[in-house]
KEKE-3310 file (N, C-alpha, C; in steps of 0.2 Angstrom, whole numbers, plus 5000, padded with zeros to 4 digits):
npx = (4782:4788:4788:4792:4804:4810:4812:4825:4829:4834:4847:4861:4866:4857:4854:4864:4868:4877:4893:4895:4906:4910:4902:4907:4919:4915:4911:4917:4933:4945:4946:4943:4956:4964:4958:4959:4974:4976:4972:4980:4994:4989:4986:4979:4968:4961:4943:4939:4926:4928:4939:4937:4927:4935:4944:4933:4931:4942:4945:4933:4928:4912:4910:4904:4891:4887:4895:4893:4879:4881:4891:4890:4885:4892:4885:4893:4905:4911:4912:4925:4944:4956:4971:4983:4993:5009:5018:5012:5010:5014:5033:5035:5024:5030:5042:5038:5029:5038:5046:5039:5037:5048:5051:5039:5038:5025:5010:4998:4986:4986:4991:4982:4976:4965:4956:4955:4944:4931:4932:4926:4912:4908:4906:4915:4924:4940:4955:4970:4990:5004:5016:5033:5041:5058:5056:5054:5041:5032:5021:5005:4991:4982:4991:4991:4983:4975:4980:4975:4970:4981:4976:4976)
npy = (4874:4877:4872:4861:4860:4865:4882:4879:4872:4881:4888:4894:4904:4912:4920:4929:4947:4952:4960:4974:4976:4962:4957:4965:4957:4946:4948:4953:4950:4957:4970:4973:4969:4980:4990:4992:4991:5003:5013:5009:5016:5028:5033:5040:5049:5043:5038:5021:5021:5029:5026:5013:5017:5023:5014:5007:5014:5017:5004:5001:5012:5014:5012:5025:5027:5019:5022:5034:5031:5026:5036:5049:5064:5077:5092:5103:5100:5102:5092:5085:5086:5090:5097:5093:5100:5102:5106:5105:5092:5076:5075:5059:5055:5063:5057:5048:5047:5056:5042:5035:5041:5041:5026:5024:5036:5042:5049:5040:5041:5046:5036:5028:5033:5040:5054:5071:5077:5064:5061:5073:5071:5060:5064:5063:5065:5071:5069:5074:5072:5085:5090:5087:5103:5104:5094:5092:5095:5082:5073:5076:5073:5086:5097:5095:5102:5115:5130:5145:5157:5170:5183:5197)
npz = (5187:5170:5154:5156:5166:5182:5193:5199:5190:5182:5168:5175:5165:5162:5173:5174:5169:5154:5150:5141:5135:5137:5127:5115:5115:5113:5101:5091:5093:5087:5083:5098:5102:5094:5102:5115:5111:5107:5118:5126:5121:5119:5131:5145:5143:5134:5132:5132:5124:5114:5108:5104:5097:5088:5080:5076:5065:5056:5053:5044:5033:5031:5042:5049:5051:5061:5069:5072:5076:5092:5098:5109:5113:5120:5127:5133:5125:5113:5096:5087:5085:5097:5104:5116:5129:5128:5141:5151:5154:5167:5169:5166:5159:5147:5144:5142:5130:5121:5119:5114:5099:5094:5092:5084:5076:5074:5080:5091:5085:5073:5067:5066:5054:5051:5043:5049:5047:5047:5060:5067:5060:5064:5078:5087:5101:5103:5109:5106:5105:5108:5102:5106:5111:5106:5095:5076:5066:5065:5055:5061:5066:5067:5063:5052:5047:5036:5035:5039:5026:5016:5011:4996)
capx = (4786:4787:4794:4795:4811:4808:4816:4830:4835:4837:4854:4866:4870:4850:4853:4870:4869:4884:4893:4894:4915:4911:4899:4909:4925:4916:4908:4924:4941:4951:4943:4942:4961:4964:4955:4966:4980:4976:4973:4987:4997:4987:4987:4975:4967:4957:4941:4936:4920:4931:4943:4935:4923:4940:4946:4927:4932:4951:4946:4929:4925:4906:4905:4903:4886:4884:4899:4887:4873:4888:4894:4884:4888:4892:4881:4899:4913:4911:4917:4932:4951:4958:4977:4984:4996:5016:5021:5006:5011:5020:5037:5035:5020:5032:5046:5036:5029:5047:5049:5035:5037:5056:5049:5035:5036:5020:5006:4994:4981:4989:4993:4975:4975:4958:4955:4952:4935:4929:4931:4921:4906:4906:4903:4919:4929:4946:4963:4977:4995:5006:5023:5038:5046:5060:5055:5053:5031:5029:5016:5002:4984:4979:4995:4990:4974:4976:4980:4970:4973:4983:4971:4978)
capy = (4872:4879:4869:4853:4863:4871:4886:4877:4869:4885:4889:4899:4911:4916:4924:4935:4950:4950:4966:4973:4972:4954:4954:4966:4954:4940:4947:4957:4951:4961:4976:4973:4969:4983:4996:4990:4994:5010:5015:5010:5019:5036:5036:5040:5053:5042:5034:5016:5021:5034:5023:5010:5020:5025:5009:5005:5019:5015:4998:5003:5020:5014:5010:5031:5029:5015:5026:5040:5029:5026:5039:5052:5070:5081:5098:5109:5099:5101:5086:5085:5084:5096:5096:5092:5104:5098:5109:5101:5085:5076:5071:5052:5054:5065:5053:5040:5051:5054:5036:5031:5045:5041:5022:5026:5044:5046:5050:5034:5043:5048:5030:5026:5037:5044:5059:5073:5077:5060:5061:5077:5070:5054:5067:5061:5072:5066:5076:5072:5073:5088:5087:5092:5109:5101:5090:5093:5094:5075:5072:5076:5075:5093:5100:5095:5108:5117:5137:5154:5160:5175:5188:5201)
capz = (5182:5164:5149:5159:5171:5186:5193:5199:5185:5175:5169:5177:5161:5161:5178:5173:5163:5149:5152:5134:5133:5135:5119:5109:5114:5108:5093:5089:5095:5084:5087:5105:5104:5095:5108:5120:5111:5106:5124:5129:5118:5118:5138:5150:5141:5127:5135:5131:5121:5108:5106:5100:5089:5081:5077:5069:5059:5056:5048:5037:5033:5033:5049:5051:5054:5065:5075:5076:5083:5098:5101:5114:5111:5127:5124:5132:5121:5103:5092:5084:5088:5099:5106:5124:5132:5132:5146:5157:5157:5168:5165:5164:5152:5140:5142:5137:5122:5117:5118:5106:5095:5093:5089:5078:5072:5072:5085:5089:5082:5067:5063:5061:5047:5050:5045:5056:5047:5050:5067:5066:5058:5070:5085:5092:5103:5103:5113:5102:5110:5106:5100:5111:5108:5101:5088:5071:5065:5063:5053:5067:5062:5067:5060:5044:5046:5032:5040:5036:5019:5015:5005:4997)
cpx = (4784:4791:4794:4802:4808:4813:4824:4835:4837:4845:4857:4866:4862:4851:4859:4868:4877:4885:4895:4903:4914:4908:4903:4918:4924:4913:4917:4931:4944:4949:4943:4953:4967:4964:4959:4973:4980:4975:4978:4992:4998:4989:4980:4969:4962:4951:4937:4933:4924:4936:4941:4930:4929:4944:4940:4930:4939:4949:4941:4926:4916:4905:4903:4893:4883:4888:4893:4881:4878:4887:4887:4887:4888:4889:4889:4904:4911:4915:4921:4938:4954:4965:4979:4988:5004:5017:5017:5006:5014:5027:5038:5031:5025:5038:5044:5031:5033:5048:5045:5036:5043:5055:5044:5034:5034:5014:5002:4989:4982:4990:4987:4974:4967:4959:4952:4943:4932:4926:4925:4915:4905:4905:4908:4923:4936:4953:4967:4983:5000:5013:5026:5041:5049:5061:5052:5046:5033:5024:5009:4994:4982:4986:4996:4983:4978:4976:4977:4973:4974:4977:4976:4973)
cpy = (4874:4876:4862:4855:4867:4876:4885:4872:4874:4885:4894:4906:4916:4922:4930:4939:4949:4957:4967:4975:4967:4953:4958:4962:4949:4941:4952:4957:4957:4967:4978:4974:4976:4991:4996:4994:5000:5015:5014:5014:5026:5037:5036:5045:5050:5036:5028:5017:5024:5031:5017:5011:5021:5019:5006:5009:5019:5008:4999:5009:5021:5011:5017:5028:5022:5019:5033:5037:5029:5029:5047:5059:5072:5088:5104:5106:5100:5095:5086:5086:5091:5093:5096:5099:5101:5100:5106:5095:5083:5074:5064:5052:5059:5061:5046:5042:5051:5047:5032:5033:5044:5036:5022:5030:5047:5043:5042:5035:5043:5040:5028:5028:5038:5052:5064:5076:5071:5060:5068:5074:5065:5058:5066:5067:5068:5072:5069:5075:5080:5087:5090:5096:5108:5098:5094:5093:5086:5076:5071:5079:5084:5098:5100:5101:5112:5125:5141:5154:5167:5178:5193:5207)
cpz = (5175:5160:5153:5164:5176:5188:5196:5195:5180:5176:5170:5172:5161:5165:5176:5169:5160:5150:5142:5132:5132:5127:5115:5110:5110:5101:5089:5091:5093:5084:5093:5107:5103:5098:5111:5120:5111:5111:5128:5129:5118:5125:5140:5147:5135:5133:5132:5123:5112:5104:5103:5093:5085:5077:5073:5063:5053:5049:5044:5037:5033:5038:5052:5054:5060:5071:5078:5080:5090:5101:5104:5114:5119:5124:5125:5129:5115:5101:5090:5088:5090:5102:5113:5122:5135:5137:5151:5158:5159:5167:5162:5160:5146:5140:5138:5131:5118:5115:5113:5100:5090:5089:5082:5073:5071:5079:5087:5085:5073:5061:5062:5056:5047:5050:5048:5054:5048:5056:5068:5066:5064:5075:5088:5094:5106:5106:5111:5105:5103:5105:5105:5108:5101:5096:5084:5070:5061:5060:5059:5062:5063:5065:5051:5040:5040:5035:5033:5030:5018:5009:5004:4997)
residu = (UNK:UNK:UNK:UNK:UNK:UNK:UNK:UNK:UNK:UNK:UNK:UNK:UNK:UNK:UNK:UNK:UNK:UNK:UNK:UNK:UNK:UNK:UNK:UNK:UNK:UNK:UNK:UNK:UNK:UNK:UNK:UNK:UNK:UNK:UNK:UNK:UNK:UNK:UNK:UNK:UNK:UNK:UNK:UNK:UNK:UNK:UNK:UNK:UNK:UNK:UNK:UNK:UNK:UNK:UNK:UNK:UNK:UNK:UNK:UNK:UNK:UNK:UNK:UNK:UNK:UNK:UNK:UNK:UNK:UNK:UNK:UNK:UNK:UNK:UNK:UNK:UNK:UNK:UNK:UNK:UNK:UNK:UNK:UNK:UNK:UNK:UNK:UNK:UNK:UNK:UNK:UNK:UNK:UNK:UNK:UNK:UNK:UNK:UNK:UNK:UNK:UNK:UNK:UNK:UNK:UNK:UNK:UNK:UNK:UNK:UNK:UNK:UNK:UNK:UNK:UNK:UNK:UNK:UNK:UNK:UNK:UNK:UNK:UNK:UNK:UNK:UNK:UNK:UNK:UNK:UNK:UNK:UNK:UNK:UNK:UNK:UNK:UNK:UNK:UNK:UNK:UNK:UNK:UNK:UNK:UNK:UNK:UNK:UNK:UNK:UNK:UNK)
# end
């Protein structure tokens, strides 16, 4: 007996580990709810971890460096935003890209309004959806890259 309890009177929650969704759901709903959304919307393609580090980033521009503790660099991906491949998708995921793009007009990424050097710095490596043929350039984070400079 320790403390006046013995091992059978400890409580239940000693024995569980918390898995760290459950801590960052209950220190951070809106953040948590967020995630969520934003995987949903991106697709298949945005993993848990990156998606939440970008909603840190989305709601204060100092969380950069708590996102850098986070985030875990892979030594072959380079960081920053790189572009899927419309033609490789398949049809139900560009239907239902047409169908967001139609509603909102712009990417989910895009609607965080994070800029794409952020993302950079934070080490994150992010695949942003490309547009169809057809459409117009929406306003698409990496389309806003600024192109090579004509010299004369």
């Amino acid at each position: 007996m320790s403390g006046g309890r013995d091992d059978s009177e400890r409580s239940p929650f000693r024995e569980r580990s918390v898995s760290l969704t459950t801590v960052r759901w209950l220190l951070a709903p809106r953040w948590q709810w967020r995630t969520r959304r934003l995987q949903a919307a991106h697709g298949n393609g945005l993993p848990y971890e990156v998606a939440w580090c970008l909603v840190a980033l989305a709601d204060d521009v100092s969380n950069l460096r708590y996102v850098r503790g986070r985030t875990r660099p892979v030594p072959s991906v380079p960081p920053g935003v790189v572009v899927d491949v419309w033609v490789q998708l398949d049809p139900a995921e560009q239907q239902r890209r047409r169908a967001w793009l139609t509603h909102h007009s712009r990417t989910p990424l895009h609607l965080l309004g994070i800029p794409e050097e952020l993302i950079d710095l934070a080490g994150l490596h992010v695949t942003e959806w490309a547009l169809p043929p057809d459409l117009p350039s929406i306003s698409l984070v990496v389309q806003q890259r600024s192109g090579p400079k004509q010299t004369d």
